[in-house]
N, C-alpha and C positions, 0 to 999 in steps of 0.2 A: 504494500500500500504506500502509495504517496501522499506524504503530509506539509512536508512542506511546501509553503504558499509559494513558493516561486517556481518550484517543480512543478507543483498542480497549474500554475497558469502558465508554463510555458507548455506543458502536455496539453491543456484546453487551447493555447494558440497554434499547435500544432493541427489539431482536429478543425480548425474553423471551418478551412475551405473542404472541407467535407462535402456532400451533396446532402444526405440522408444518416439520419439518425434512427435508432430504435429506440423506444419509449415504452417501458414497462412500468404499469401501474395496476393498483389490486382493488376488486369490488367488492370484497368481504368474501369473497367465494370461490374467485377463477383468476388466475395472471391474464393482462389484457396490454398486446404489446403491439405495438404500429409504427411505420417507418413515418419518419415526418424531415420535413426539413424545420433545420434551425442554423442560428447565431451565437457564437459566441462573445460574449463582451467581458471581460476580468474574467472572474471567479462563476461567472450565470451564462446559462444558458437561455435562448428567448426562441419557443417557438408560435404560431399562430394555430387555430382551429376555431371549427363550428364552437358557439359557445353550448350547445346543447349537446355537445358528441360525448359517448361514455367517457373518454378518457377526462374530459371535468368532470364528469357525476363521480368518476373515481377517484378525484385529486382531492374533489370537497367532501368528500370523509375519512380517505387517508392521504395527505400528503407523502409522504413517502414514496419516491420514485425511484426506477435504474435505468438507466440511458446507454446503448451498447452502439458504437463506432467503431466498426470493423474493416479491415481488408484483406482480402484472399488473392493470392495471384498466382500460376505457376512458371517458373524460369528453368526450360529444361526440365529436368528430373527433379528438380528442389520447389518443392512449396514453398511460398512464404507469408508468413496469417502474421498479422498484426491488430492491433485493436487498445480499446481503452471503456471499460467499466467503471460508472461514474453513477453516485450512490447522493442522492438529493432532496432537497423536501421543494414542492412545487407549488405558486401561488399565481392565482389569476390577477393580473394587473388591473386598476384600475383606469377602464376606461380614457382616455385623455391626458389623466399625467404626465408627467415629464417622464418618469423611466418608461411608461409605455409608447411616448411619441420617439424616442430614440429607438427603444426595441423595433418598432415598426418601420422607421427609416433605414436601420442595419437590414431587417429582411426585405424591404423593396429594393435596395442597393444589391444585397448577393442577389434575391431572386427576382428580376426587374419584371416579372410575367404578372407577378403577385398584384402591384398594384392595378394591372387592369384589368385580369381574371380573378383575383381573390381578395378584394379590396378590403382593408381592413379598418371602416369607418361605422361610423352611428347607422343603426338598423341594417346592418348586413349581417347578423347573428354571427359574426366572428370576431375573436378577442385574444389576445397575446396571452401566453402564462411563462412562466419565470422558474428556472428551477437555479436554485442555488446549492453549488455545489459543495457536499460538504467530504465527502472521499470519493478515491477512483484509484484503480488497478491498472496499468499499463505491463502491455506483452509484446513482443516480438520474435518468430520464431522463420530463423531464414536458414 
């Protein structure tokens, strides 16, 4: 496990330009996990969704999240898997504030499609949430 803070954000700056992340969250009953895109900014992670999709119904009774960044690739005869587990508690941003008008402008910047197919404005049922990071695991196996 990596604890120190400069490890953890240079491992989180590493993964930024990521494309797709995994998003593991629990409904009291069944693991519910979906690839989503996100941002990384410090120490958080910022991704967007329907504000009605399970994965809020699931944040707003358990916060507790895991977020898996993988990559698989083969060179020749040698596999090489890398990745990074990252263990968080997630909170839905409020609406308009300031960390959420920046989370918002970081994901229209990496995903320039978002604002004009997935707008993330007043009455379009979608809403940024925030997971901050509080450990993660880093592997590499070449």
């Amino acid at each position: 496990m990596l604890s120190d803070n400069m490890c953890v954000e240079k491992v989180l700056s590493l993964i930024g330009n990521r494309g797709i992340m995994r998003l593991g969250t629990f409904d009291g009953r069944w693991p519910h996990v979906v690839p989503l895109a996100f941002v990384v900014d410090g120490r958080n992670i910022y991704f967007e969704c329907k504000f009605d999709s399970k994965k809020v119904r699931n944040i707003t009774r358990n916060n507790k999240v895991v977020v898996l960044v993988d990559d698989y690739s083969e060179v020749g005869d040698t596999p090489q898997y890398s990745g990074v587990l990252i263990f968080g508690t997630a909170s839905v941003l409020d609406f308009g504030s300031p960390e959420f008008l920046r989370a918002r402008e970081l994901l229209y910047r990496k995903y320039p499609f978002f604002e004009k197919h997935f707008p993330i404005l007043p009455n379009t049922g979608r809403t940024i949430i925030k997971i901050e990071v509080e450990k993660l695991t880093a592997w590499s196996y070449q």
